[in-house]
Every structure is written in C-alpha cells, then in structure tokens.
C-alpha positions as CSV (number, residue, x, y, z in Angstrom):
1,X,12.9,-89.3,-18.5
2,X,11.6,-91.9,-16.5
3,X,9.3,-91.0,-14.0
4,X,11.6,-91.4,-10.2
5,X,13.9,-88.8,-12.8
6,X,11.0,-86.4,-13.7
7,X,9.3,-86.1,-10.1
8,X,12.6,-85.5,-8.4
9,X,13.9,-82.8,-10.8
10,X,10.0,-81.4,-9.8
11,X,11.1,-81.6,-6.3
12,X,14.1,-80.3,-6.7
13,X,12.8,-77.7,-8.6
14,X,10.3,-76.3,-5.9
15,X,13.3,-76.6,-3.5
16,X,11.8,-79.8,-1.9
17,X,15.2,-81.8,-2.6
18,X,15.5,-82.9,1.0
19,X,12.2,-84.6,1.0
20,X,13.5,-87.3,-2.1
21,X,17.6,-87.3,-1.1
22,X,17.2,-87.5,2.8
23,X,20.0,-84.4,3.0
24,X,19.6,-82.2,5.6
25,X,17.1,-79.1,5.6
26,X,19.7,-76.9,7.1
27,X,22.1,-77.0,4.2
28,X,19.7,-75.7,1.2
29,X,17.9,-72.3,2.2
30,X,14.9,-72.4,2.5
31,X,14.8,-75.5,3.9
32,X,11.3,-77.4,2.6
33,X,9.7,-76.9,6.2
34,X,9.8,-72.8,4.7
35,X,8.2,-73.7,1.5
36,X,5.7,-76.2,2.5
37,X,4.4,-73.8,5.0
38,X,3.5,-71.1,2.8
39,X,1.3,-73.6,0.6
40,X,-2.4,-72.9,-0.3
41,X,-4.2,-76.2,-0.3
42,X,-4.1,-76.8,-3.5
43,X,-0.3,-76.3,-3.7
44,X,0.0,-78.7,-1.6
45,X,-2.5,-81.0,-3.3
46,X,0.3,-80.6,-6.1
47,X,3.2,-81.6,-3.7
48,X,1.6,-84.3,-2.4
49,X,0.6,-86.0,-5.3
50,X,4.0,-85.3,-7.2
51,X,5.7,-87.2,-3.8
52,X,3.6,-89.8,-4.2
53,X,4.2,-90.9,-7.9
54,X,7.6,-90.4,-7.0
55,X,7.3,-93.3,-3.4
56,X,5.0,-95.6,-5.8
57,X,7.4,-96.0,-8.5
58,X,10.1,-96.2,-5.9
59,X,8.5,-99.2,-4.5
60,X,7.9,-100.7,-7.8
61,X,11.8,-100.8,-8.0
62,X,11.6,-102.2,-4.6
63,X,13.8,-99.3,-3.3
64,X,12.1,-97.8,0.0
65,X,11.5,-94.3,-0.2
66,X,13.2,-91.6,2.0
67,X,10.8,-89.7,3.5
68,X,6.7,-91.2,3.4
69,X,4.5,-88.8,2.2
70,X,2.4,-89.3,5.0
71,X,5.0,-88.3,7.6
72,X,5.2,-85.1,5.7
73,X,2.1,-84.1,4.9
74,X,-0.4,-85.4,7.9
75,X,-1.8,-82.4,10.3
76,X,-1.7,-82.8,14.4
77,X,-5.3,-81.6,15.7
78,X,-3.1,-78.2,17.4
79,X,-1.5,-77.2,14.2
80,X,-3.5,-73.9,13.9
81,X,-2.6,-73.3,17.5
82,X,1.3,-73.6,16.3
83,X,0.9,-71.2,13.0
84,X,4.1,-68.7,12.7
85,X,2.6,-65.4,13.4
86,X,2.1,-63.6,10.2
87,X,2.9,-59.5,10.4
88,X,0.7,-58.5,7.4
89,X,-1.6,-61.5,7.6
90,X,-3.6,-59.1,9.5
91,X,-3.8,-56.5,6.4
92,X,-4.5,-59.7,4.2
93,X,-7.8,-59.7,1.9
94,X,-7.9,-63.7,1.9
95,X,-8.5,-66.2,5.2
96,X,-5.3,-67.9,6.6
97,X,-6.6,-70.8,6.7
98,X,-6.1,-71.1,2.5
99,X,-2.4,-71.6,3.7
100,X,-1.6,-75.2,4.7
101,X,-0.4,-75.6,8.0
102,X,2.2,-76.6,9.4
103,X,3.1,-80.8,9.4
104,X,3.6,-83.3,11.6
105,X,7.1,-84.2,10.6
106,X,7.9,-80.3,11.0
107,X,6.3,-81.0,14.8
108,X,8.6,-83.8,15.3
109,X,12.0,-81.7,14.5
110,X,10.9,-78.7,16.6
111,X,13.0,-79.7,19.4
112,X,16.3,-80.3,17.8
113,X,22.1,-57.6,-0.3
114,X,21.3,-57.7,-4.0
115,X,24.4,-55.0,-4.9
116,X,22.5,-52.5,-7.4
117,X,25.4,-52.6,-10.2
118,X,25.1,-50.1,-12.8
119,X,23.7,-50.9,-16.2
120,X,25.3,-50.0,-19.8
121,X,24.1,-48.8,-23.2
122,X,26.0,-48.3,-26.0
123,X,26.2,-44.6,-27.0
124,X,24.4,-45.3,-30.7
125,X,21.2,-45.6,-29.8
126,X,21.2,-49.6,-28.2
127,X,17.6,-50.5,-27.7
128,X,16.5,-50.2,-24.4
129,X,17.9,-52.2,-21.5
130,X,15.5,-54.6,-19.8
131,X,16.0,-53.3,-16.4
132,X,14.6,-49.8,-17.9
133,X,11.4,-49.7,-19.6
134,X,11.8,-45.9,-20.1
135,X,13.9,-44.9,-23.4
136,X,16.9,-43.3,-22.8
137,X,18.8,-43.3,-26.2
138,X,20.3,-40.3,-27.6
139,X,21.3,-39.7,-31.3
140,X,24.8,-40.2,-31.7
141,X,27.1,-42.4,-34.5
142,X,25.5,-45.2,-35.8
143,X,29.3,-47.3,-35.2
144,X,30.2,-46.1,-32.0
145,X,31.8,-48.5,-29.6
146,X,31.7,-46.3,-26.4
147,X,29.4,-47.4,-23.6
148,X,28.7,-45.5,-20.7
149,X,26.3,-46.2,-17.7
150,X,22.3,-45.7,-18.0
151,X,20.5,-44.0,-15.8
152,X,19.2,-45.9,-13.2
153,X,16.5,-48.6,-13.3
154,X,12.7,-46.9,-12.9
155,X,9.6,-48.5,-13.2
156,X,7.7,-45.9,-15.5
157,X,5.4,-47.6,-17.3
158,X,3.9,-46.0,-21.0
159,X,2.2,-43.5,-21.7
160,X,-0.7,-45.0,-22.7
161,X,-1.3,-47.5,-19.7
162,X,-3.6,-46.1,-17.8
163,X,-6.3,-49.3,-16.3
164,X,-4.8,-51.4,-13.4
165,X,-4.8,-55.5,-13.6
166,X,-6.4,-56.5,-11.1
167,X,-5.6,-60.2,-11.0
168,X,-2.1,-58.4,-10.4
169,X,-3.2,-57.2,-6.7
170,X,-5.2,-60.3,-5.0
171,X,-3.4,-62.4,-2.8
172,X,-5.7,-65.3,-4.4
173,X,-3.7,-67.9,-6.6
174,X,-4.1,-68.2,-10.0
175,X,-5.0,-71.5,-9.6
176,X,-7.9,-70.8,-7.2
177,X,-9.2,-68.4,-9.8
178,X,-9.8,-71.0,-12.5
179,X,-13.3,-72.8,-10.6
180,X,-15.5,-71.5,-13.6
181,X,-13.3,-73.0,-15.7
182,X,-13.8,-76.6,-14.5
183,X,-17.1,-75.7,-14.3
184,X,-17.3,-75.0,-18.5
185,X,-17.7,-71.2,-17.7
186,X,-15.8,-68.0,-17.5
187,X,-14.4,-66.2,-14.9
188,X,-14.7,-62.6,-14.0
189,X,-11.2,-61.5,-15.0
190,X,-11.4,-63.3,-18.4
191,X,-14.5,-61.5,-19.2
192,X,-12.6,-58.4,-18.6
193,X,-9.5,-58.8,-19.6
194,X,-8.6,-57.2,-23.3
195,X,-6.5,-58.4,-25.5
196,X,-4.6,-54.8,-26.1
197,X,-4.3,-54.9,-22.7
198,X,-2.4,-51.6,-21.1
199,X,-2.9,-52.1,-17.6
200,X,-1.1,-49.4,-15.1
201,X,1.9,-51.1,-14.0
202,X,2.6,-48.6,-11.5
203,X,3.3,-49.0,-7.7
204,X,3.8,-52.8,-8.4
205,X,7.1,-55.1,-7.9
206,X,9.2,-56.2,-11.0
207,X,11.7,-59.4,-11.0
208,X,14.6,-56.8,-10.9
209,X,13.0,-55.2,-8.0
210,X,13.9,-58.3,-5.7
211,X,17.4,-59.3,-4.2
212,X,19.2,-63.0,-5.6
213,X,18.1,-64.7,-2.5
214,X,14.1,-63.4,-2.7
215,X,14.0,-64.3,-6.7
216,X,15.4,-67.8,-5.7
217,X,12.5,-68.5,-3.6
218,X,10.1,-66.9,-5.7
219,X,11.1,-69.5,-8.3
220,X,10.4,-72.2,-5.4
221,X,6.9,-70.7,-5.2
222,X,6.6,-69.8,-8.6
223,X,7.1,-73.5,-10.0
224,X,4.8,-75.4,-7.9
225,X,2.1,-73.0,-8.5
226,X,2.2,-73.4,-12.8
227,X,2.7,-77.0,-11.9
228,X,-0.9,-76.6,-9.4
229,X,-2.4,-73.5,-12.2
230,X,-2.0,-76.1,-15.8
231,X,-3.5,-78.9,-13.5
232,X,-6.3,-77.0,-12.6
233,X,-6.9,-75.6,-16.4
234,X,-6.8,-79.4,-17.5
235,X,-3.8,-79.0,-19.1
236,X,-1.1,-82.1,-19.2
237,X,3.0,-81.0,-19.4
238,X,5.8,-83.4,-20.7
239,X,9.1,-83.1,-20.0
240,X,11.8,-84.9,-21.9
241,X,15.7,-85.2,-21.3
242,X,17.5,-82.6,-22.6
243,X,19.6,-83.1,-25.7
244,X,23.4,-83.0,-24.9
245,X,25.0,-80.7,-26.8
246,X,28.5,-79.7,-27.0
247,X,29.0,-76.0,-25.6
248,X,32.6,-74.1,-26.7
249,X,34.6,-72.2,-24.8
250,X,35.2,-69.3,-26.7
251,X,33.9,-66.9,-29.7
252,X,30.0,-66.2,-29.9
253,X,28.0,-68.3,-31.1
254,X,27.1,-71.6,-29.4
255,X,28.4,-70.4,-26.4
256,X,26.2,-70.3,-23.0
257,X,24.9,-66.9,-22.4
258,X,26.7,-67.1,-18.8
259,X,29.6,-67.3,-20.4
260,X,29.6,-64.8,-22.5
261,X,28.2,-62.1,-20.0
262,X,31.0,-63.4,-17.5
263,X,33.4,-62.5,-20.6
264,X,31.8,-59.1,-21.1
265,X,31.7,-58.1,-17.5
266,X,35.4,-57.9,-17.2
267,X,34.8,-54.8,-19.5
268,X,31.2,-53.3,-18.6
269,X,31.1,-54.4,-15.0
270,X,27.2,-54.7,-14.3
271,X,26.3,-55.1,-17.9
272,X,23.0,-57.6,-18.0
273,X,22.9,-58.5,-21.1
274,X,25.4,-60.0,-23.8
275,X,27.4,-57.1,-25.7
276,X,27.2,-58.9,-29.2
277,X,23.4,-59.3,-28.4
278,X,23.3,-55.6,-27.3
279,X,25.0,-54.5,-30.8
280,X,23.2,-56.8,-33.1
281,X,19.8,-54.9,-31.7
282,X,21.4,-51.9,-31.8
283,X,22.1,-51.6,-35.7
284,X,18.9,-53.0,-36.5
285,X,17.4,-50.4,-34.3
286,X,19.0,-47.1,-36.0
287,X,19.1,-48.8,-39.8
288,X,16.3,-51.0,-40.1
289,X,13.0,-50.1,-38.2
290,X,11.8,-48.4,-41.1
291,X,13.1,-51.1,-44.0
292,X,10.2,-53.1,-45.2
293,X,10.8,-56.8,-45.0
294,X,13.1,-56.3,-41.6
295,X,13.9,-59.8,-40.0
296,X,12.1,-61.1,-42.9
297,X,14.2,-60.7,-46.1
298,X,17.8,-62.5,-45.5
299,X,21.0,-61.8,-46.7
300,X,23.2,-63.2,-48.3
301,X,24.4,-66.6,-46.9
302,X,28.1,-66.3,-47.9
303,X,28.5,-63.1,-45.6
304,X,27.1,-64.4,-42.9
305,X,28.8,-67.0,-42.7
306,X,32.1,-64.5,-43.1
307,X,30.6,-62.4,-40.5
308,X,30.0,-65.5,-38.0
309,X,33.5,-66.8,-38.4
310,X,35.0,-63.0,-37.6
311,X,33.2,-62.6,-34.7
312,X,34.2,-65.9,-33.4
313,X,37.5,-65.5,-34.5
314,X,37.4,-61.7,-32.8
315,X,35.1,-62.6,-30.0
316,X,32.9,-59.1,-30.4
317,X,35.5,-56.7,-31.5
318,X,34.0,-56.4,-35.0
319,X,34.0,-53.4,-37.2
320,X,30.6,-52.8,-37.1
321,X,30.4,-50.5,-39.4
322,X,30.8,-52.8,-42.3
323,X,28.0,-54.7,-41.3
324,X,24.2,-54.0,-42.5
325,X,20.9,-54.2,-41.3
326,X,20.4,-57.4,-42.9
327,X,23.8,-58.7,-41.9
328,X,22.3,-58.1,-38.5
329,X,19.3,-59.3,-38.6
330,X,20.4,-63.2,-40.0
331,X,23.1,-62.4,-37.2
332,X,20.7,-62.3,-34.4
333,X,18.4,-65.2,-35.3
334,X,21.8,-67.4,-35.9
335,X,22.7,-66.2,-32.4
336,X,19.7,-67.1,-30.6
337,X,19.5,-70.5,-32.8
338,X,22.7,-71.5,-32.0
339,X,22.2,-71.1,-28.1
340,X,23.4,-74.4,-26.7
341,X,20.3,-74.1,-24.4
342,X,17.9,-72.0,-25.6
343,X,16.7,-68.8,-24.2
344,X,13.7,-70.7,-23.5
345,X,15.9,-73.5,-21.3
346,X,15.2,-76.8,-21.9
347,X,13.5,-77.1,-18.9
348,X,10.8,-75.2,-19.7
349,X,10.4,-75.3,-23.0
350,X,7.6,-78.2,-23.4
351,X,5.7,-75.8,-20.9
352,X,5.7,-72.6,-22.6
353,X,4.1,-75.2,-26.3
354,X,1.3,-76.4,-23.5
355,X,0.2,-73.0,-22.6
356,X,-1.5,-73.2,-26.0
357,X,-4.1,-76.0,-24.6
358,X,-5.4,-73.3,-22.3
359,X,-8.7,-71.4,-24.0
360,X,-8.6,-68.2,-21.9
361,X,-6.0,-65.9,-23.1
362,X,-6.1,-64.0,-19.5
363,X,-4.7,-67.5,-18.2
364,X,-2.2,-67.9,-21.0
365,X,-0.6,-64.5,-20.2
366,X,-0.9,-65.4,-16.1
367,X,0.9,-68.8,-17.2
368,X,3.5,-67.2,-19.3
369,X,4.3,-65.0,-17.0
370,X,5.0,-67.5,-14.4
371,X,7.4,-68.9,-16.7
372,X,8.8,-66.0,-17.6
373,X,9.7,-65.6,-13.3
374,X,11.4,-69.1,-13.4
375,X,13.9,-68.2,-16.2
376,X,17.5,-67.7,-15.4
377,X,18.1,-64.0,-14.5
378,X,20.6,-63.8,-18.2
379,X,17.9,-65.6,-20.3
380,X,15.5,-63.7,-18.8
381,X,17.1,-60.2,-19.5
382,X,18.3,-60.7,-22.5
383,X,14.1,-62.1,-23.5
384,X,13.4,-59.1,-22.2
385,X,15.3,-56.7,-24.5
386,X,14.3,-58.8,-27.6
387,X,10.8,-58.3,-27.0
388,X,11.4,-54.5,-26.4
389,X,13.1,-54.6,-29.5
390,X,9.8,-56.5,-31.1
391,X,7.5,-54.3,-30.4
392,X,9.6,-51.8,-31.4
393,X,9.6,-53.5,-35.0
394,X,5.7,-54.1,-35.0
395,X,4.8,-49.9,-34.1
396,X,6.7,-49.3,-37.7
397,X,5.1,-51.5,-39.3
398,X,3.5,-49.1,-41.6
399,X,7.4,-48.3,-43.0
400,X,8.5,-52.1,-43.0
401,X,5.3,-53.8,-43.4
402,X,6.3,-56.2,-40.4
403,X,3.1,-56.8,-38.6
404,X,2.8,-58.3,-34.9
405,X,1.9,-61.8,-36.6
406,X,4.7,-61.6,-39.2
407,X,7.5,-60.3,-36.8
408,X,5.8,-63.5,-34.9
409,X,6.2,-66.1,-37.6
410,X,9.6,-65.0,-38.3
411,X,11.3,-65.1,-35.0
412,X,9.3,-68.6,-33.6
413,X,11.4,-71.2,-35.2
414,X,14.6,-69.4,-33.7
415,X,12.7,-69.4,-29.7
416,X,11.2,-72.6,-30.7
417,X,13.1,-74.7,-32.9
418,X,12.4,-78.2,-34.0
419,X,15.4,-79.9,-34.8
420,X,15.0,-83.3,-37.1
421,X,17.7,-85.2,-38.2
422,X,17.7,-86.1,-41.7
423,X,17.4,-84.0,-45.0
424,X,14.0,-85.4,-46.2
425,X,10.7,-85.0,-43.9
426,X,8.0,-87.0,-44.3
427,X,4.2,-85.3,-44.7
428,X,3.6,-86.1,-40.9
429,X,6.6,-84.5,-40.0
430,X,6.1,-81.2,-42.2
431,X,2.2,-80.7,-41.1
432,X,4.0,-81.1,-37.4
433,X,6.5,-78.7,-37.9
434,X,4.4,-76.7,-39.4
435,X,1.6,-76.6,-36.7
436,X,4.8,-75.9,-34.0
437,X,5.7,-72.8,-35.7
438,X,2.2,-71.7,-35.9
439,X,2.0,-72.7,-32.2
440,X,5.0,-70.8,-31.7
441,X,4.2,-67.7,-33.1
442,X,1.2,-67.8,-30.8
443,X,3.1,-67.7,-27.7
444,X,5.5,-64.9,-29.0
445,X,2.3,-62.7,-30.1
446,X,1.5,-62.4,-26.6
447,X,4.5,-62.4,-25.1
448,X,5.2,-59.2,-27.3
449,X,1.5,-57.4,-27.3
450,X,2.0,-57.9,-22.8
451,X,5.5,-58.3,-22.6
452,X,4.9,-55.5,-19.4
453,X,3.0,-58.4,-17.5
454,X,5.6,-60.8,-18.1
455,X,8.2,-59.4,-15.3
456,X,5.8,-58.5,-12.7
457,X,5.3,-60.0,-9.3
458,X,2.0,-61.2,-8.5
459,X,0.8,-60.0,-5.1
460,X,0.0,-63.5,-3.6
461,X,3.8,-64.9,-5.0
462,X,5.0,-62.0,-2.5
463,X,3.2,-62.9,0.3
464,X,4.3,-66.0,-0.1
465,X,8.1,-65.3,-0.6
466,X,7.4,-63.0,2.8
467,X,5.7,-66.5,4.4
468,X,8.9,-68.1,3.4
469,X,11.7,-65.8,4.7
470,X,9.6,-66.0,7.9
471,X,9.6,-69.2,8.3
472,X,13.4,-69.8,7.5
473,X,14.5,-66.8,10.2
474,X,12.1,-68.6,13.1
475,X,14.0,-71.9,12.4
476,X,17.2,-70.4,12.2
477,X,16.6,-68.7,15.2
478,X,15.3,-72.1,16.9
479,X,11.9,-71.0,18.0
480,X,10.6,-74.2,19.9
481,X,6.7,-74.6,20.0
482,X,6.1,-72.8,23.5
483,X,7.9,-69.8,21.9
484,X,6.3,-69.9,19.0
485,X,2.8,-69.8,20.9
486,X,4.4,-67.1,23.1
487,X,5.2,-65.0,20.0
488,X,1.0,-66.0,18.5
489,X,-0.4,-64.4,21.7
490,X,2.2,-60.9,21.6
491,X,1.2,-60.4,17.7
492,X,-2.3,-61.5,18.6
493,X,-2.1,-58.7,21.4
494,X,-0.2,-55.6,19.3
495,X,-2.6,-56.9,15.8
496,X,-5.6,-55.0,17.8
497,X,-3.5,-51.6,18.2
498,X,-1.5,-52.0,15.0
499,X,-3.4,-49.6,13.1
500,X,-2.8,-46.8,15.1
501,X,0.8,-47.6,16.4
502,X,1.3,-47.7,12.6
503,X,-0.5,-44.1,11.9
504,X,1.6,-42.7,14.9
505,X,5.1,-44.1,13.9
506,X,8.0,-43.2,12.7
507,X,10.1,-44.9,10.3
508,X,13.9,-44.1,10.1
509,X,15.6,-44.0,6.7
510,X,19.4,-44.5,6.5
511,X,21.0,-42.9,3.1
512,X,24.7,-44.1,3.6
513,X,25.8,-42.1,0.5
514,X,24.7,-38.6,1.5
515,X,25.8,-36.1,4.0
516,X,22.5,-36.7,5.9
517,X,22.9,-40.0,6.7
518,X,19.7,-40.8,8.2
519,X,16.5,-39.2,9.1
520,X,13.4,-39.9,10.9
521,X,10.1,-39.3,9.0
522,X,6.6,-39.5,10.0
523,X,4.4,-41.8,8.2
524,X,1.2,-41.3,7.0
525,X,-1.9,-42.9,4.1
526,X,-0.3,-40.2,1.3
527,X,3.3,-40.7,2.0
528,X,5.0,-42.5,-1.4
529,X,8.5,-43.5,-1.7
530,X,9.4,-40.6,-4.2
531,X,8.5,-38.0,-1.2
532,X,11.3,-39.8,1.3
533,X,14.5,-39.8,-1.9
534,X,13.4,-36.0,-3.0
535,X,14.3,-35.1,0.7
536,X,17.7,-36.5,0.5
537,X,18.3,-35.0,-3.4
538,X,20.8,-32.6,-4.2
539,X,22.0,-30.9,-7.2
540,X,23.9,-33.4,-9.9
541,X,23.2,-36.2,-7.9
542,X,22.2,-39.8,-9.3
543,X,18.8,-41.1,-9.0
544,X,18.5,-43.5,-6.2
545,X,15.8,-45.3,-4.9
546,X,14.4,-46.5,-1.2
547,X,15.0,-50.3,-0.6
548,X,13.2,-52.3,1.9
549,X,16.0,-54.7,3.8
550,X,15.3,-57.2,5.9
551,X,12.2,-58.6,8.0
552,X,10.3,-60.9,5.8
553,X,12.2,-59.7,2.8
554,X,15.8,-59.5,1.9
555,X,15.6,-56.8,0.1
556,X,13.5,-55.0,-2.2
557,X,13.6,-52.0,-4.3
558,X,10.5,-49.6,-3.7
559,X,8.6,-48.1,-7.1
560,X,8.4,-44.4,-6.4
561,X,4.9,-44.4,-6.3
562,X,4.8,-47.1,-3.2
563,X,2.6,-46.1,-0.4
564,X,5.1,-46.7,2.2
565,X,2.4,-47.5,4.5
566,X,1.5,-50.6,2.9
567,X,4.9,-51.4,3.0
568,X,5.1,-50.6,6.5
569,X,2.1,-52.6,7.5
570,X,3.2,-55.8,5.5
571,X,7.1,-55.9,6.8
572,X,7.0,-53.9,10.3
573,X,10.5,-54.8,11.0
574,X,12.6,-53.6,8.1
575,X,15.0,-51.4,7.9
576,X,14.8,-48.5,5.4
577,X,17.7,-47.7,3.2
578,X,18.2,-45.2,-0.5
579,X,20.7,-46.1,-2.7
580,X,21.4,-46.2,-6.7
C-alpha cells in the first residue's frame, strides 16, 4: 500500500474520514469534531502527523489536499474559555488540560439500545461462552444436539483473582505511561506487574458490557491510541494490502465468520459464536482434555478430509457422534486456517507480530489488549472462547502433557500463518518461518496466561468514549459558542454543590419487565448495583442486570459490584433501567 492508501485507511480507521474525503461531518457519527476533542496531546501529536504524510505526499502527486492540517489543528487564544463542560471531569484524577482542545476549524462551523439477546450452549458440556466467564456446563450426552439458552452474562471473575490492576483504573493513557521507557528505565507498573498475573477484574467494564454504538467509538479511540502507545515504545508497524481471496457462499470452511453466524442465527437467535466452532470445542472438551498429545498428535488425513467435505456438503448437521477427539482437533485448526480473513483480520495482523519489539511484557499485554478492542465483535467472540478453551487444555496438562508453550506452538501457525507459494523453501525462508512461529507462539502465551485483560475497558478509553458522545449530542443539538459558555458557567456553578446534591439524591430505576415498574432509591457511598436488581427479584425469575442509558453513554451494562455512585457522579443524566 502506498502511502496516500495507508494514512487514509488510518484516518478512516479513527473515524477521521471527513478530514481526507471532504464528506460531511454530519453523515458519519461521531463526526471527527467528537473525536478530535477528546484527544490527549499526544493523540493528537499522532493525528497530526499521520494528516500530514498524508497532505505531503498529496502534493507530491500535485493533487491539493482537502482539508490543511493547519486549519484543523491550530488553537484560537479563547479555546479553553469554549471547552464542552465535562460532568465527571470534576471527579477526574488527571488535569483537563491533557485533553486537546477544541480547533479552529471546529470555531469556524459553530455557527452553521444494544438489545441484550440471549446466548446458547449446547447441552453436552460446550465450553464456556465468551460473554460468560463463569462455567455453566452440566453433564449430559457427549452427542447431544439440543441447545438451550445460558444463563445470563456475569462478570465473575476466578476464584483465584484476588489483586486489582491498577493501570486498569487511571484515566492516564498508556501512552503517557511509557516516559521511563524513552528514558532507558522502567516504569512503576512494569516493576509490578507479574507475569501470572490474577488481577481482580471486578467492578470493571467488559467489551460486551457496552452497546454497538459505544464499542464503535471506542474502536475510534482505541486505534489512534495503539497507533500514539507503539510510537511512543519505539516500535515501527507495517501494513500491507490484504491478499484477495475468494470467500464461498456456502458449507464451513472458507467461509466468513459473518456468514456463518448470520446462517446459524436463523436457528439460535442470539447465538455469538459459530455453531460448528461451538461443537468442534465442545467434543474436544468432554473427550480430550485428559488425552496426552491433544491438538498435537493428528489424525488421519484421509478422514479429515471425508469429515471436511460432509460438513460442507451438510453445512453443520453432522453426526457427531462418529467423529473423535482427534477428528476434532485437525477439524478446528483446518477451520480457523481456512478463515478467508483470519480471526486476527488482516488489518491487524502485522500489529499484533510488532507487539513483540516491545521489552516490557506489562506493555505487550496493554497493547494486545487494545487490539483485542478493535477486533470485529464475531472474531472477537469466537478468540475469546478459543482461548477459554486453551487454558482449559494447559490446567490438564499433567493428563495430556500439553503445556502453555506447547498448546502455544501448536495453535500459532493456524492464528498466524505464513503462506509461501512454492513447494521448496529456501534456508532464509525456513529460519523466517521459523522465527514467525516462535514469534507467534509468544503472543498466544500471553494472550492465554491474561486472556481476562484482553476484554476489559481501560478507564481513560471510557472517559474518552463519554468525551465523545458529549461532544456529538452538543452538536447535534446546535449549541453555538455563547451557549456553550452559558452552559461552562451553570456546571461551573452546580460542580461546587455537586457533592452533596449527589449524597442527597435520588435516582429512579425503571424495571419495564416486572410488576413494579419503577422505584425511587436513595443513593449512598455503599450502594452497588446488585442491592438495586435484588429489590426487584422474585421467585423463578431470570437474572437481569442494571443498565446505564443515555447521557454521555448509550448504554452500558453495570457489573453487580458497581458503586452506583461513581456511576452517578460520572453520567448525572442517565436514565436507570434492569433488564436480562
């Protein structure tokens, strides 16, 4: 990819597409003004000098450039003056002025429900779905095609996790926590950070947690700030044209993920995750955790090739009785070879092989898990149950002698292929290959020892999604500058009483699905979101949750352990609702 190519697919990317195509910023929410505003400095640094590779090689093609970098980016002397009013900057632990400000070009213009579906297992013991980290299976025959609904999504994490990451809480960047680094030291957080990590996940917000709209502008956030994080950490990215390759319309393998889960949602409406995937897991689950060599010893190559051609031929509706733990097992790394793009994405796959250049493994987890945020929401479910499914393979490894570095090894040519044409390899090309699957393995080690980390929301990407959805309603609702001031000096005013107005109120809760269908509740410093749904439980009735909808968020799904006071403080204007 050339380089006018690879800075506007950045753009694009971050949701800056209007800045490089000239389109409107009304007709792609968030328009940029949004996401430029919620920018720390050096976020922006990363904007700005992205823009301006993309304007210089512009004029090198002596094409003039849409929009100047300077029209974007330079600051008026009364830009702090014109700040949107932040609810919870208040509450915040770092100075505002970290945020870049508004721009001059946004000066000039001035004037001018997530549905909770419900999630399915397989009665014979399917491994765990992603959206549940608890284990819900119950024994039952090994072949059984009957699915029924899972309990609801929970966020309780194991047993054993019982410290708290604190790089998980600050609404610092990652990237402004790497100045040792440049330095040739080591931060705080890398000094304390253990590779066996189990940090209490509790009371914090997963991917899942967010509605389609707030996960779409966390990506936004989420990709310029691994773009601003590797820069900082000395780290260089390439990014090459995808290879084309032909995708089929039907059967299992070689078909987009999409695709199939559209398929299997016509049967298991809410499903997340493909139910060939599902099953494959599922066998090697009850039959194989215990057989040494699982994953590791294949099968024979005639049957699974018998076995791919059925279930293409069948589409899924094998007997899966007939087929064994090693049938499965070549099965599943066939299936996730075979992925026209790969559960990786093409995107992003370059990325996730430079997280090795970086020589703290604190900032290799913080950078895989923002990549892990920008997957698709399929790839990044169905990652998600293979790694539960890993680490399921690793704690038996006493049985099947399948170690965290062998399961490793064995599944990194099938996440990370390398795909070169011709039978014979020169010695370059073998030591190449072979230091990739090495590489590989790496990355799949720690995505499988802190997989936990990997789906979590980082405190400061929050905020900033919160910045964000503030910024688009005040433009939407046409906010001119004298209004905008206006609204500064009333949140300036009701800031220096918010404490107590916030000890003193009362939130309302709506539960549309219950025979009380709302109730007004007293807040106070204990009060947790578990407290509010156990007043509105009955006998034989699902487990539902307490969302937060609307104000800075779309909507979010509380962990019972929230302290809804914090919640309160941060989005004042929400409404309160419990549903599955």
């Amino acid at each position: 990819m050339d380089e006018v190519e690879l800075e506007e697919a950045w753009l694009t990317e971050a949701g800056l597409s209007s800045l490089v195509t000239g389109s409107s910023e009304d007709e792609a929410p968030p328009p940029a003004e949004a996401v430029l505003s919620t920018l720390t400095r050096q976020q922006t640094a990363t904007v700005r000098r992205r823009l301006d590779i993309y304007n210089e090689t512009l004029k090198k093609r002596n094409k003039q450039p849409i929009r100047d970098v300077r029209d974007i980016f330079t600051q008026s002397d009364n830009d702090s003056a014109d700040r949107c009013p932040s609810p919870f900057s208040h509450h915040s632990a770092s100075p505002p002025s970290r945020y870049h400000t508004t721009t001059k070009t946004i000066r000039r213009s001035t004037h001018r429900v997530r549905s909770t579906l419900p999630t399915f297992l397989f009665e014979d013991q399917l491994p765990e779905h992603p959206s549940s980290p608890t284990n819900t299976h119950s024994p039952s025959n090994t072949h059984s095609l009957t699915l029924t609904p899972s309990p609801p999504h929970t966020h309780s994490p194991p047993v054993s996790q019982s410290r708290r990451a604190d790089w998980l809480l600050r609404d610092s960047t990652y990237s402004e926590g790497v100045a040792e680094h440049k330095r040739g030291g080591t931060c705080w957080d890398c000094l304390h950070f253990i590779e066996d990590d189990n940090s209490d996940l509790s009371d914090l917000t997963w991917a899942d947690d967010l509605s389609s709209c707030d996960l779409t502008q966390l990506c936004f956030i989420s990709h310029i700030e691994l773009s601003t994080f590797l820069v900082a950490l000395g780290v260089q990215t390439k990014h090459t044209r995808p290879p084309r390759h032909r995708t089929r319309d039907g059967g299992v393998f070689g078909v987009p993920l999409n695709s199939l889960l559209e398929n299997d949602r016509k049967k298991f409406p809410g499903i997340k995750v493909p139910v060939v995937f599902q099953k494959l897991l599922c066998i090697l689950e009850q039959t194989g955790l215990q057989t040494e060599g699982i994953l590791r010893v294949p099968g024979s190559a005639a049957r699974l090739k018998y076995l791919r051609r059925e279930l293409d031929r069948c589409g899924g509706d094998l007997d899966w009785s007939a087929v064994r733990q090693v049938d499965a097992a070549g099965l599943l790394k066939l299936f996730i070879r075979e992925l026209p793009t790969p559960l990786l994405t093409h995107t992003h796959l370059s990325t996730y092989r430079s997280v090795l250049g970086v020589s703290s493994v604190l900032h290799q987890v913080q950078a895989l898990q923002l990549l892990s945020l920008l997957l698709p929401e399929v790839n990044r479910d169905t990652l998600r149950a293979l790694l539960v499914f890993l680490r399921k393979v690793v704690s038996h490894q006493d049985q099947n002698r399948m170690s965290l570095w062998n399961v490793s090894m064995v599944m990194a040519p099938n996440l990370f292929s390398c795909r070169h044409h011709g039978n014979k390899l020169s010695i370059t090309k073998q030591r190449e290959e072979m230091e990739e699957a090495v590489g590989g393995a790496q990355l799949i080690r720690l995505m499988i020892t802190h997989q936990d980390l990997l789906w979590i929301v980082p405190s400061f990407l929050l905020s900033q999604v919160r910045r964000m959805n503030q910024a688009t309603n005040q433009k939407q609702s046409g906010l001119t500058r004298t209004g905008r001031r206006l609204l500064r000096r009333k949140s300036d005013k009701n800031d220096r009483n918010q404490i107590t107005e916030v000890c003193e109120g009362v939130i309302r809760v709506c539960a549309p699905l219950h025979t009380k269908v709302s109730m007004a509740i007293q807040l106070d410093g204990q009060m947790r979101a578990k407290d509010v749904t156990a007043r509105f439980e009955f006998e034989n009735s699902p487990v539902q949750s307490l969302y937060e909808v609307g104000g800075n968020i779309c909507e979010r799904r509380l962990h019972p352990d929230c302290i809804l006071l914090d919640v309160y403080r941060a989005n004042p204007h929400c409404d309160w609702l419990i549903k599955p």
